[in-house]
C-alpha positions as CSV (number, residue, x, y, z in Angstrom):
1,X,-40.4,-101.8,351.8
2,X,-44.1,-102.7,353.0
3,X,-45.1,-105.9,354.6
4,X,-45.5,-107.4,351.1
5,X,-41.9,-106.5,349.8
6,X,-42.8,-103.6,347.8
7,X,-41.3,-100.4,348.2
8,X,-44.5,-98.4,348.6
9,X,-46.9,-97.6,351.3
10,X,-49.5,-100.2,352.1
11,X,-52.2,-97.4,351.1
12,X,-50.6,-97.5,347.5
13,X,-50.8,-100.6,347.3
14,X,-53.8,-102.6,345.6
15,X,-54.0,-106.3,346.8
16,X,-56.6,-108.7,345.6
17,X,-57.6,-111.5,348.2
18,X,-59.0,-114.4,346.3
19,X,-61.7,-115.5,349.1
20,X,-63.1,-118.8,349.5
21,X,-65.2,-117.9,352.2
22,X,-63.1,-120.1,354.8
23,X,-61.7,-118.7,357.8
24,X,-58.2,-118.5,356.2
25,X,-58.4,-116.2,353.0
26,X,-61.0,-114.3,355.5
27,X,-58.1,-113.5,357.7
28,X,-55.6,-112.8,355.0
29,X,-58.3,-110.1,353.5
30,X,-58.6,-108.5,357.1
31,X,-55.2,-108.5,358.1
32,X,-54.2,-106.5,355.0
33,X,-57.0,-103.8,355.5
34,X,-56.1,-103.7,358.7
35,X,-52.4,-103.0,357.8
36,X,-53.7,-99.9,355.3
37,X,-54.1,-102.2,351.7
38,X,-55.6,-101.0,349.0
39,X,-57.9,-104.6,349.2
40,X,-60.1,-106.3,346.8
41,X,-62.1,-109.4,347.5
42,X,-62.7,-112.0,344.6
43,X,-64.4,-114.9,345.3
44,X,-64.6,-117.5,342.5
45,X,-68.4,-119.6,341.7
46,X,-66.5,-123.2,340.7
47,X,-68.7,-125.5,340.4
48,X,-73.1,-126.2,340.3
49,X,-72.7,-126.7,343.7
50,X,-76.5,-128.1,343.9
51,X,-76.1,-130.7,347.2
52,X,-73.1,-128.8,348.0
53,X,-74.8,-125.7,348.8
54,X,-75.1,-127.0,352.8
55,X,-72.3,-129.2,352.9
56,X,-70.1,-128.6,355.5
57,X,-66.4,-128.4,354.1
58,X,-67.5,-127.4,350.8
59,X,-65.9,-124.3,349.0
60,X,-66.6,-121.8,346.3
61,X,-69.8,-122.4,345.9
62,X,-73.4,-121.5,347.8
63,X,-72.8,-120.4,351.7
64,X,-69.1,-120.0,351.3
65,X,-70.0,-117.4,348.8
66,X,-72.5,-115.3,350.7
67,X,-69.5,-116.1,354.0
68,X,-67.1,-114.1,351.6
69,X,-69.1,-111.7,351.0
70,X,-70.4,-110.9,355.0
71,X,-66.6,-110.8,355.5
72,X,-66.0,-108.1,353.0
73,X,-68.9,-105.9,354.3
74,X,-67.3,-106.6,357.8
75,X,-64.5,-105.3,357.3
76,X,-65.1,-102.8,354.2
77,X,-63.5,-103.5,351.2
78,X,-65.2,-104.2,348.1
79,X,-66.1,-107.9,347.2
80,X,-66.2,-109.3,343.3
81,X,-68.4,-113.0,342.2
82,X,-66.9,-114.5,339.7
83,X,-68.3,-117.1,337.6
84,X,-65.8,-119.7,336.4
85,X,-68.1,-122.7,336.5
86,X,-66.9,-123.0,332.8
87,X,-63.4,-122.7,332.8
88,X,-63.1,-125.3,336.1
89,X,-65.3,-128.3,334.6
90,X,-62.8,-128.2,331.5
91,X,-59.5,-127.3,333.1
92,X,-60.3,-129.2,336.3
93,X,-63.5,-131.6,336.7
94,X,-62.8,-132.8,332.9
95,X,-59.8,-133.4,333.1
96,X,-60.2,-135.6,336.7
97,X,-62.4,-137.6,335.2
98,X,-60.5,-138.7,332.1
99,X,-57.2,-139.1,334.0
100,X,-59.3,-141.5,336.6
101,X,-60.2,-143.1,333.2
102,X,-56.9,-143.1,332.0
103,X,-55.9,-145.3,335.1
104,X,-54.3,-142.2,337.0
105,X,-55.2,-140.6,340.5
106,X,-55.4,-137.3,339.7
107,X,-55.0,-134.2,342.0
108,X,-57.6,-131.6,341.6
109,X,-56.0,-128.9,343.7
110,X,-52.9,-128.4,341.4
111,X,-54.9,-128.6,338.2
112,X,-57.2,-126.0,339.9
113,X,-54.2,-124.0,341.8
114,X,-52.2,-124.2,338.4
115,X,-55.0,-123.5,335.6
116,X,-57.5,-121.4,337.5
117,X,-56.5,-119.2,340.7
118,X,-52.6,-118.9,339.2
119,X,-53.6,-118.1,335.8
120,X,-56.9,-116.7,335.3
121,X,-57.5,-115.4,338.7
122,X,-54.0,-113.5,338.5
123,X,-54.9,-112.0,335.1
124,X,-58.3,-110.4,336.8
125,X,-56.4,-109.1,339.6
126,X,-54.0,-107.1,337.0
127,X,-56.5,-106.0,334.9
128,X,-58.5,-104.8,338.4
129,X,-55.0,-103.0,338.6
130,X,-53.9,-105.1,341.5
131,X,-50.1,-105.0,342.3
132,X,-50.0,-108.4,344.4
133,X,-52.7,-111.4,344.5
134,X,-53.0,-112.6,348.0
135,X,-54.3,-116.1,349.3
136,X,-54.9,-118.0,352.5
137,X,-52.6,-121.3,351.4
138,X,-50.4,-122.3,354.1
139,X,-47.0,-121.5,352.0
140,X,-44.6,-119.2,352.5
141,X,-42.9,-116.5,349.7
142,X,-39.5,-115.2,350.3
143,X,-37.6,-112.4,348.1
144,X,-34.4,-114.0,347.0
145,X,-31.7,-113.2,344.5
146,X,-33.3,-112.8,340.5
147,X,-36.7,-112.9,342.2
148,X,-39.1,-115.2,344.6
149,X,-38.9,-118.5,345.8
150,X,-41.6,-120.8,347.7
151,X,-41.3,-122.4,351.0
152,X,-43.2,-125.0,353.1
153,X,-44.9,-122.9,356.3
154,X,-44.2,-122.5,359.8
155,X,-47.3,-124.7,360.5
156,X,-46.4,-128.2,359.6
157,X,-49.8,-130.2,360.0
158,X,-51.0,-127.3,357.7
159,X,-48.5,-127.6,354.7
160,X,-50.1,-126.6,351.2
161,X,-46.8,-126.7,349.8
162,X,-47.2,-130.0,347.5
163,X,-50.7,-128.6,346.2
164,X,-48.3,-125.6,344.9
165,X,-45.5,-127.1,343.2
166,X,-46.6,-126.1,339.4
167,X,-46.3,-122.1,340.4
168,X,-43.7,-120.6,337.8
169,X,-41.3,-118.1,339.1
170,X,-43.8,-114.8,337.3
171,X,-46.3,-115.7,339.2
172,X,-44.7,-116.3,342.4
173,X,-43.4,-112.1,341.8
174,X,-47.1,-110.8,342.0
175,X,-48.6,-114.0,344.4
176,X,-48.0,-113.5,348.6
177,X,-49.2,-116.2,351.3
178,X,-49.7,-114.1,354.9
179,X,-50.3,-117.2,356.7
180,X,-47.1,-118.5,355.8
181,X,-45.9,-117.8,358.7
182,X,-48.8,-118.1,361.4
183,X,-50.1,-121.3,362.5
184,X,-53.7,-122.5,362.0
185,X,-54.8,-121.9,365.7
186,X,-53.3,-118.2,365.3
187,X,-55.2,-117.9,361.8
188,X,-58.4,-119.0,364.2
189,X,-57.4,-116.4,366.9
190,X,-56.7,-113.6,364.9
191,X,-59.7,-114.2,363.0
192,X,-62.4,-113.8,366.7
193,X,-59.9,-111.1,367.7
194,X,-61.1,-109.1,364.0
195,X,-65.0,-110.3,364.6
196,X,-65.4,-112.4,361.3
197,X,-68.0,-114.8,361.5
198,X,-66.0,-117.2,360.0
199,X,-63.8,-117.9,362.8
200,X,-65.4,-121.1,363.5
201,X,-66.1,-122.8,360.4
202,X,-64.9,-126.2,359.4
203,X,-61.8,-126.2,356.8
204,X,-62.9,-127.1,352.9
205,X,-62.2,-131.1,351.3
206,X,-60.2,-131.6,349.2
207,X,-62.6,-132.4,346.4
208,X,-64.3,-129.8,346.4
209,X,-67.0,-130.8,343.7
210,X,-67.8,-134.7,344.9
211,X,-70.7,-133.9,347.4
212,X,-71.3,-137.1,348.3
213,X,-67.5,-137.8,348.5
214,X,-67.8,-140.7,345.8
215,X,-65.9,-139.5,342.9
216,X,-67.0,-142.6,340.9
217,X,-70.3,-141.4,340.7
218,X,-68.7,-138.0,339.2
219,X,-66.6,-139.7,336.8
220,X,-69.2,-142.3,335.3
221,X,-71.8,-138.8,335.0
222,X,-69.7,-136.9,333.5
223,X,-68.4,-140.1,331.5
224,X,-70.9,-142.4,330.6
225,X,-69.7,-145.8,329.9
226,X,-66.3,-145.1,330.4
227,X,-66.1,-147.7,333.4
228,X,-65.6,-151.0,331.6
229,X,-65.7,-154.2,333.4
230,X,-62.1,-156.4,333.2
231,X,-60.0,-158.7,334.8
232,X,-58.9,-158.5,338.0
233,X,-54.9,-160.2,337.6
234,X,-52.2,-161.6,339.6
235,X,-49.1,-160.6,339.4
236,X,-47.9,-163.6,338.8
237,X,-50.5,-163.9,335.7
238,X,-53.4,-165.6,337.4
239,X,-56.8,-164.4,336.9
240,X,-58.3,-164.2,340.2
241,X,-61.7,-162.1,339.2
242,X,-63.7,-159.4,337.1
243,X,-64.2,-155.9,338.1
244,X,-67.0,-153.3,337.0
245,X,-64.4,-150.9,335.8
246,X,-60.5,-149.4,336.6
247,X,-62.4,-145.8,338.2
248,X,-62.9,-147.8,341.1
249,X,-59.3,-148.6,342.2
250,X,-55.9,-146.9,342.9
251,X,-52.8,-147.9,343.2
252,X,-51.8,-149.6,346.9
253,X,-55.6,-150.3,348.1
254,X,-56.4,-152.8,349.5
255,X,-60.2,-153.3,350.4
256,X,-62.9,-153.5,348.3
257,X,-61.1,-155.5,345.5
258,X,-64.1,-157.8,345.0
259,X,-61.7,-161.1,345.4
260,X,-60.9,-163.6,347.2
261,X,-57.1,-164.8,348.3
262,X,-55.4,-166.7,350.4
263,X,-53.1,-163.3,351.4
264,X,-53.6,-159.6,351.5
265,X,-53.5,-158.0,347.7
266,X,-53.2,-154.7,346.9
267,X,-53.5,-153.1,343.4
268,X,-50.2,-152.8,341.7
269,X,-51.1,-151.3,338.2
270,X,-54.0,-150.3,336.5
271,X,-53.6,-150.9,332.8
272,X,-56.7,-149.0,331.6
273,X,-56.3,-149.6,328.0
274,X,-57.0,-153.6,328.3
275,X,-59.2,-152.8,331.3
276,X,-57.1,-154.6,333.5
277,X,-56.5,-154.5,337.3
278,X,-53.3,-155.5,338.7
279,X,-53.0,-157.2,342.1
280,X,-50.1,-158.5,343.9
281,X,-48.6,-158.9,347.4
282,X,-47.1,-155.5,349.4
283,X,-43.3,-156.0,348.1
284,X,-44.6,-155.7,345.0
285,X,-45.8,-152.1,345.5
286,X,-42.6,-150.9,346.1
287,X,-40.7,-148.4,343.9
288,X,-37.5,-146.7,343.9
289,X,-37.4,-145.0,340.2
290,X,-40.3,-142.5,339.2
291,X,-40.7,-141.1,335.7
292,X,-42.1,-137.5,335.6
293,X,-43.9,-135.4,333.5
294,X,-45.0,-132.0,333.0
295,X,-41.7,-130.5,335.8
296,X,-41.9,-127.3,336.7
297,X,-38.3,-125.9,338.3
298,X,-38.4,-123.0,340.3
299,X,-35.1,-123.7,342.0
300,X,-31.9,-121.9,341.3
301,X,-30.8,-121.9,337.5
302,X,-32.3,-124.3,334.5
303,X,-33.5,-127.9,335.1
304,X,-31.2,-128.5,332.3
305,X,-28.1,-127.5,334.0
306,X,-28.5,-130.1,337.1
307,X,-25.2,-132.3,337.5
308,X,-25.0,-135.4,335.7
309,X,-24.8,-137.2,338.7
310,X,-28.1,-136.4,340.1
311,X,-29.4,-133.5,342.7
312,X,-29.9,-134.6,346.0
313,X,-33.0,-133.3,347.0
314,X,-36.1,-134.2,349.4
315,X,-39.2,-135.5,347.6
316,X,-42.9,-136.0,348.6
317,X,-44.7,-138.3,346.1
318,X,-48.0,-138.2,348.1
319,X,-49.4,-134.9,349.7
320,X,-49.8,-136.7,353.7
321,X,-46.1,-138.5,353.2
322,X,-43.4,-136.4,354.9
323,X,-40.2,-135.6,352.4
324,X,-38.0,-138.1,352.1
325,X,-34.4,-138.1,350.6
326,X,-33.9,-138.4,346.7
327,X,-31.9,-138.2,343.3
328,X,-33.0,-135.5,340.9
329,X,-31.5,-136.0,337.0
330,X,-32.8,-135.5,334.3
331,X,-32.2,-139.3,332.3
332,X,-32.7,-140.8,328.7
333,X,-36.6,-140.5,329.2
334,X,-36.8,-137.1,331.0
335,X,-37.0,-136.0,334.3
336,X,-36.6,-138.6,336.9
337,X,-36.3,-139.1,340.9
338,X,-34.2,-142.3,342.1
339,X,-35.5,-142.8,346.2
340,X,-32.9,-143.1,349.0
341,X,-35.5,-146.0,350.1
342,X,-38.1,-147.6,348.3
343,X,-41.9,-146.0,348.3
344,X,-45.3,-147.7,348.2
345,X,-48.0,-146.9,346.4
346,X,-46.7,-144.4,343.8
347,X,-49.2,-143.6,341.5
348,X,-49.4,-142.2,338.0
349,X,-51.2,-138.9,338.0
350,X,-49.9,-138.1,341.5
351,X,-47.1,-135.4,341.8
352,X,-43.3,-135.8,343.0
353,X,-42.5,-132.3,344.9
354,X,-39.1,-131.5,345.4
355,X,-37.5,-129.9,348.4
356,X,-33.9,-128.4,348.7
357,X,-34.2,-130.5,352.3
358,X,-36.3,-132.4,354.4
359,X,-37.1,-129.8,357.1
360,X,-39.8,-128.2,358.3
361,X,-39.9,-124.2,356.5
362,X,-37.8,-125.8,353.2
363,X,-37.7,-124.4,349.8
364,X,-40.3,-125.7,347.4
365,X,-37.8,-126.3,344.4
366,X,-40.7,-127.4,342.1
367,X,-42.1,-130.5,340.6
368,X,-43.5,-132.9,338.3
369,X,-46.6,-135.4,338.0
370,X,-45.5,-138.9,338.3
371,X,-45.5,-140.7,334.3
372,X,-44.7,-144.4,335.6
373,X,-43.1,-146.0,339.0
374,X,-40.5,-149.1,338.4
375,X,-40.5,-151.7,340.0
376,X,-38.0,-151.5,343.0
377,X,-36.4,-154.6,341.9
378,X,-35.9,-152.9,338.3
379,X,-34.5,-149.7,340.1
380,X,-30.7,-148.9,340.1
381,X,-29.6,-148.1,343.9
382,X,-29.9,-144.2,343.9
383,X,-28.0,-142.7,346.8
384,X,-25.4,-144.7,347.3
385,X,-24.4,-145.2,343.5
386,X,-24.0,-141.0,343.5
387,X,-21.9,-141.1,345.8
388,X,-19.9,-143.4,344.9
């Protein structure tokens, strides 16, 4: 077996990097030449990048493309521009925008991860004959019985893993993550110690197509007059104020609400349909049931087959929370997670990722974005009541 887990030499092997033109898929490509791969640069053209073309931290677009492609011609290996402007303003920008409309905070990354780089990207590498797809995310892949299985990295404050939750077991076969098990200094190391010019530059944003880092402006461009004005309500039913549209709020904030109170508020709900704003104090933020949509399971067996009583699991709800202990079962309205203690700040549109533990280097058992939160006073206690 080869470094990758195939049972061939590295020479007859074909691996496609998809570069970015960051430090890390830089260091994945030069690693695997370096090893004897049979290596393949594609780097993908998202977005107009226009004021993003000397942004730093932006990605896949203007000097991150001509980065990827010095790297190639550095370390000789053949390098491939693809344009998928197209396919990521449907499948990702669109779609942003009309969840932010909808009253959701969406995530980018795993609509881009999920409909772009794991789908499309993967079929280009097989039709370029590739045998494995290779990628700087800070995961890990292990071989384990019937297949693959995902796991959080060895660098913590690095963790992509929540960003990965909606890759299905076929592509996890074909898809490996070298840095899985180096840390970001390393990554930096090894990338002065192989001469790439990269070594130095600043890590992507999130967001990779907000320039000016107000996604607002994004959302009312690409939907114009989508941001209607409403009430800003209480809780409690009072109307405290008017706001210029629900795109400008997410669930738990706290500034910037445009009111005046007599304690702090944060947004509770967004009820986009009667252009509504929700406000109440923190305790009424908290949740201990979330509704899911969408799951993907790549854990052992069907998602069907989970015990009546509930999986106990470990569960991220936001991407810079640490796993915390849960319920999975699948209930009367679908997928659900009950919370060994009650979260703030859940918010549709955001994704629950489960974990078979809360420790650093877990499996990734999958996950699902987040349909509704209940009220932690309209929750059933969830640990406790399984095991009892």
């Amino acid at each position: 077996m080869n470094s990758l887990d195939l049972p061939r030499r590295p020479q007859d092997t074909r691996v496609v990097v998809a570069m970015s033109g960051g430090v890390d898929s830089s260091v994945v490509a030069a690693l695997l030449k370096q090893e004897g791969y049979d290596v393949v640069g594609i780097t993908l053209q998202l977005y107009d990048h226009g004021a993003a073309t000397h942004r730093k931290g932006a990605c896949c677009a203007g000097q991150d493309i001509a980065d990827a492609r010095a790297v190639a011609e550095r370390i000789g290996i053949p390098h491939y521009v693809l344009d998928y402007e197209s396919r990521f303003k449907s499948a990702v920008i669109d779609a942003f925008a009309e969840a932010y409309v909808a009253g959701e905070t969406p995530i980018p990354c795993v609509a881009c991860n999920q409909k772009v780089k794991f789908r499309d990207l993967l079929d280009t590498a097989q039709d370029l004959g590739a045998d494995i797809l290779a990628t700087g995310h800070y995961v890990a892949s292990r071989a384990v019985p019937g297949g693959r299985a995902l796991y959080r990295p060895k660098d913590a404050e690095r963790d992509q893993s929540y960003f990965m939750f909606a890759t299905t077991r076929a592509q996890l076969d074909i898809l490996r993550f070298p840095l899985g098990e180096m840390t970001k200094p390393q990554t930096r190391v090894a990338a002065e110690r192989l001469g790439l010019s990269v070594a130095a530059k600043a890590d992507s944003q999130d967001i990779c197509f907000v320039p000016s880092g107000r996604y607002a402006e994004v959302i009312e461009r690409l939907k114009p007059g989508a941001a209607r004005p409403g009430e800003i309500v209480h809780v409690d039913g009072r109307v405290l104020g008017r706001h210029a549209g629900v795109i400008h709020y997410t669930i738990g904030q706290r500034k910037g609400l445009g009111i005046a109170a007599g304690e702090p508020l944060y947004v509770v709900r967004l009820e986009a349909d009667a252009a509504r704003v929700v406000v109440g104090p923190r305790t009424a933020l908290a949740t201990r049931t979330v509704l899911l949509r969408e799951v993907n399971w790549i854990g052992d067996g069907p998602l069907e087959a989970l015990p009546a009583e509930g999986l106990e699991i470990a569960v991220r709800v936001r991407s810079t929370r640490a796993p915390k202990p849960a319920l999975l079962r699948v209930g009367p309205e679908g997928p659900q997670i009950e919370l060994g203690e009650a979260e703030d700040g859940v918010s549709p549109g955001q994704a629950a990722v489960f974990y078979d533990t809360a420790e650093t280097q877990a499996r990734v058992l999958g996950g699902g974005f987040i349909l509704k939160a209940l009220a932690a006073a309209a929750a059933q206690p969830a640990l406790s009541a399984a095991a009892g």
